[in-house]
DODOFI-904282 format. One record per residue: residue number from 1; x, y, z of N, C-alpha, C in turn. Coordinates in steps of 0.1 Angstrom, whole numbers, plus 5000, padded with zeros to 4 digits. Layout:
BEGIN
  nr n.east n.north n.up ca.east ca.north ca.up c.east c.north c.up
 NUM      X       Y    Z       X        Y     Z      X       Y    Z
...
***
This chain:
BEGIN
  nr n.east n.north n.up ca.east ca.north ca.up c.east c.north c.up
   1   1100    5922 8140    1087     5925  8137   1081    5933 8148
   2   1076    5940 8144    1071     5952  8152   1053    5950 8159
   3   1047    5946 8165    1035     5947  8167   1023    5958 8164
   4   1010    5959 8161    1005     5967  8158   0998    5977 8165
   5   1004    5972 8179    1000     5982  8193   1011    5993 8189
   6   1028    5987 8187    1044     5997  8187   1038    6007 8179
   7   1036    6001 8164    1030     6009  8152   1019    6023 8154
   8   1007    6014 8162    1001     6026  8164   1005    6036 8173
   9   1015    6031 8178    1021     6045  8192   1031    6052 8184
  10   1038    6047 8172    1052     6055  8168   1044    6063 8158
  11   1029    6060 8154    1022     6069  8147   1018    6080 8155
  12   1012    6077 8162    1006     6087  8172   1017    6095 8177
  13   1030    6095 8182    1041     6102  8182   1041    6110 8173
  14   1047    6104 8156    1048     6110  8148   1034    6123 8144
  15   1025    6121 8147    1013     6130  8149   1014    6139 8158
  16   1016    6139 8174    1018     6148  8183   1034    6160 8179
  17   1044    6152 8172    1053     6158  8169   1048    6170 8153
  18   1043    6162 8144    1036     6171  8137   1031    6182 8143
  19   1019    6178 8150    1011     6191  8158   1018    6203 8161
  20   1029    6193 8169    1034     6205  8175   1040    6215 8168
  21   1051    6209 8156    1055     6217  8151   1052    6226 8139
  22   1033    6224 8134    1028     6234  8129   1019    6241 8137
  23   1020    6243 8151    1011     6244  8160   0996    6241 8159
  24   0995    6232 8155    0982     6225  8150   0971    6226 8174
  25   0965    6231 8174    0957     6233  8191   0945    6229 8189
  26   0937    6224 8201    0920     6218  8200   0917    6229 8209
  27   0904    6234 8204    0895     6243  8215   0881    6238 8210
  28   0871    6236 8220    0862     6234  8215   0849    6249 8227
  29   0857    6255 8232    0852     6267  8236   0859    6281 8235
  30   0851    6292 8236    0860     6299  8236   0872    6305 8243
  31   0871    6300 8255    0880     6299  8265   0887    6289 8267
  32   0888    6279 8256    0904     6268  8255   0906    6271 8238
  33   0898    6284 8233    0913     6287  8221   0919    6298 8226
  34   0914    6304 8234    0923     6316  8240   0936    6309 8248
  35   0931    6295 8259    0944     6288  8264   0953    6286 8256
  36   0943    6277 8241    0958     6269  8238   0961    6271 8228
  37   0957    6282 8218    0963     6289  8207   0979    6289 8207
  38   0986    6284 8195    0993     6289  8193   1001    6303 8187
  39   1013    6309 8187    1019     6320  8182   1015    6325 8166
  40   1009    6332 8159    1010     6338  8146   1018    6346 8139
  41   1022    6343 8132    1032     6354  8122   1021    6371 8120
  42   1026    6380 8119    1017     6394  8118   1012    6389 8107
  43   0999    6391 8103    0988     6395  8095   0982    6380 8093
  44   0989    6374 8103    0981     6355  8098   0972    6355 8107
  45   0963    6345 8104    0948     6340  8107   0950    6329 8113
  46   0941    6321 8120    0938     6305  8125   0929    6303 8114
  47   0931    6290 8106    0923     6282  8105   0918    6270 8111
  48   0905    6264 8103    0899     6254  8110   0906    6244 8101
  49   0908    6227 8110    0907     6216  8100   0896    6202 8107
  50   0885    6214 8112    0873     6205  8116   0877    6200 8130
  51   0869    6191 8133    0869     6185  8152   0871    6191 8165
  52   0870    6207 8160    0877     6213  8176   0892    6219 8171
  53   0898    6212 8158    0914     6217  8154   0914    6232 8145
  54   0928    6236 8154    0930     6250  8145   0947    6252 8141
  55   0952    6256 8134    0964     6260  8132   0961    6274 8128
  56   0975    6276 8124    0980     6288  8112   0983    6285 8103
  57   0974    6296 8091    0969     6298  8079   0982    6291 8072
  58   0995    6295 8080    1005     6297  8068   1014    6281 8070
  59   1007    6273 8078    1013     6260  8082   1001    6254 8079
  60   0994    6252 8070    0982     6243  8064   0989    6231 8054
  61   0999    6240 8041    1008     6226  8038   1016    6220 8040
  62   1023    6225 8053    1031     6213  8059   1023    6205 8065
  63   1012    6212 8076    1004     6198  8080   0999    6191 8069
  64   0991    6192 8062    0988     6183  8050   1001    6173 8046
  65   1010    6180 8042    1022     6170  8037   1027    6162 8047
  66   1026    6167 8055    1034     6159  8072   1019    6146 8072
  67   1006    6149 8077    1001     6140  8072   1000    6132 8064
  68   1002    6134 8052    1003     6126  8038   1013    6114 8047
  69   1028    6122 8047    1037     6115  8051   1040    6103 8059
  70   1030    6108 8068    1030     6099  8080   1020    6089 8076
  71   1012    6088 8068    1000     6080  8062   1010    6071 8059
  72   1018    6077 8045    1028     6069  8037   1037    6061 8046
  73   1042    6066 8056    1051     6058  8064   1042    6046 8076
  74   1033    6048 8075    1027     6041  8088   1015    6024 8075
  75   1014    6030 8070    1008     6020  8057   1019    6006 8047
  76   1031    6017 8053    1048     6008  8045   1048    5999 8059
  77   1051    6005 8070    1048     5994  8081   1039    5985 8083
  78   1031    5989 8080    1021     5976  8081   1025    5968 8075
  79   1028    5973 8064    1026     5960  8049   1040    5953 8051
  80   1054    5961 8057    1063     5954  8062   1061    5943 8078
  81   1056    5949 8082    1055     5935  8093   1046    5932 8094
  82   1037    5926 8082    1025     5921  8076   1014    5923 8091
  83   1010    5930 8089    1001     5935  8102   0988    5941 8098
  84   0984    5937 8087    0971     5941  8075   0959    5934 8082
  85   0958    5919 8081    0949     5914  8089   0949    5921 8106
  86   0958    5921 8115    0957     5925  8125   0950    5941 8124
  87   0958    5951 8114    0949     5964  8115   0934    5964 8112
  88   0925    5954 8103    0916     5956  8099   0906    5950 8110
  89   0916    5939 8122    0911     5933  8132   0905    5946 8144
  90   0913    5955 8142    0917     5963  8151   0904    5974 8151
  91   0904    5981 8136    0890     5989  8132   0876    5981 8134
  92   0879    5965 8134    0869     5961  8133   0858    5963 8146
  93   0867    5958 8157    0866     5959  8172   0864    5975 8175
  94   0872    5988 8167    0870     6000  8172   0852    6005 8170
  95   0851    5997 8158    0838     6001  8149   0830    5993 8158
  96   0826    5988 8171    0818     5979  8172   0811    5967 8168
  97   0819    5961 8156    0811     5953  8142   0809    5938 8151
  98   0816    5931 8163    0814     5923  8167   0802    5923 8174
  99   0800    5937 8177    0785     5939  8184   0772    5941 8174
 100   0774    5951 8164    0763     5957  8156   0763    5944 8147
 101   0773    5936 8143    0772     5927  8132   0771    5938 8120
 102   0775    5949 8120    0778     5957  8105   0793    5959 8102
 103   0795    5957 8088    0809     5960  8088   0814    5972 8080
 104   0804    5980 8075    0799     5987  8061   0809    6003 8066
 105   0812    6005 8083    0820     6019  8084   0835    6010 8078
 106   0838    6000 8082    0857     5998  8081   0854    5992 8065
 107   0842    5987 8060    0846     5987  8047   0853    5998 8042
 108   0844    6008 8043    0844     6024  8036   0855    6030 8041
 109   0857    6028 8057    0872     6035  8060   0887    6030 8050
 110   0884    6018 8049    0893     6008  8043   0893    6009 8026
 111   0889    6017 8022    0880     6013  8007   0897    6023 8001
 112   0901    6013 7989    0919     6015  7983   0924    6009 7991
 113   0928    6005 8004    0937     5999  8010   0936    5987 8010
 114   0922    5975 8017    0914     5963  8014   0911    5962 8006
 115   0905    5949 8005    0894     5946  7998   0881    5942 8005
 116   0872    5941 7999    0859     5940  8009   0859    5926 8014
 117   0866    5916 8006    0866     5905  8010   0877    5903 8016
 118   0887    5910 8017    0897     5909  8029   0892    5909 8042
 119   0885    5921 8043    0879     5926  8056   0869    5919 8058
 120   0863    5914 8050    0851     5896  8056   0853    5890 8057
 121   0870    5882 8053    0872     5873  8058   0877    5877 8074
 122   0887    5887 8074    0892     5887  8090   0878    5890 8096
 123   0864    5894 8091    0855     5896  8103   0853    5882 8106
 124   0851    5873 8097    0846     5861  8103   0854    5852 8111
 125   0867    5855 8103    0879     5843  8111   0878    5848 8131
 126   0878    5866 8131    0878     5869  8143   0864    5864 8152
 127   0851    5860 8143    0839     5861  8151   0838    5847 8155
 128   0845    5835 8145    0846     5825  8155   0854    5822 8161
 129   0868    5832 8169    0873     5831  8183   0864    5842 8191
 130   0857    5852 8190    0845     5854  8195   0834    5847 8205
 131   0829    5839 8192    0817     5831  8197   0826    5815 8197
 132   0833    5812 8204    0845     5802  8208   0839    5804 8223
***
């Protein structure tokens, strides 16, 4: 069984290896898309896919599918080394919810994957080793 720390790193790999190989670059000025631009085919463009990210026009469906993919493969993990409660543990803590006492972003992040009452129960089982 694999832990949900291994999981999130052999994702995160699988992401950086994506990147790379649709040259997916972050610029958030104009002088780090000139650095980190990658190579274009003649007559191709950069596009945006939001946050500072750019690729090439003509690698939009492999990243998309390479994402899809790696969704698909990283969601079969979970559910194989039952690590469902621990992920929902995990957003819970990322979302602040132990602090704000709201849980309503990782409902919505989670919304097809959970249930709302999955994710209430692990908030509460985790808030009394919290307040322990």
């Amino acid at each position: 069984m694999k832990s949900l720390e291994e999981l999130k790193q052999q994702e995160k790999n699988k992401h950086t290896e994506l990147f790379h190989k649709v040259g997916l670059f972050w610029a958030f000025s104009n002088q780090q898309f000139q650095e980190n631009k990658t190579p274009l085919k003649e007559g191709e463009k950069y596009v945006s896919i939001g946050a500072g990210g750019y690729l090439p026009k003509g690698n939009v469906d492999q990243f998309l599918k390479g994402m899809e993919d790696i969704k698909k493969w990283y969601n079969g993990e979970i559910k194989k080394n039952k690590s469902e409660e621990a992920e929902i543990i995990y957003e819970l803590y990322n979302h602040e919810c132990f602090y704000t006492n709201d849980i309503s972003d990782v409902i919505e992040m989670f919304e097809g994957t959970y249930t709302r009452e999955q994710i209430i129960k692990a908030y509460y089982k985790e808030m009394k080793k919290v307040n322990a």
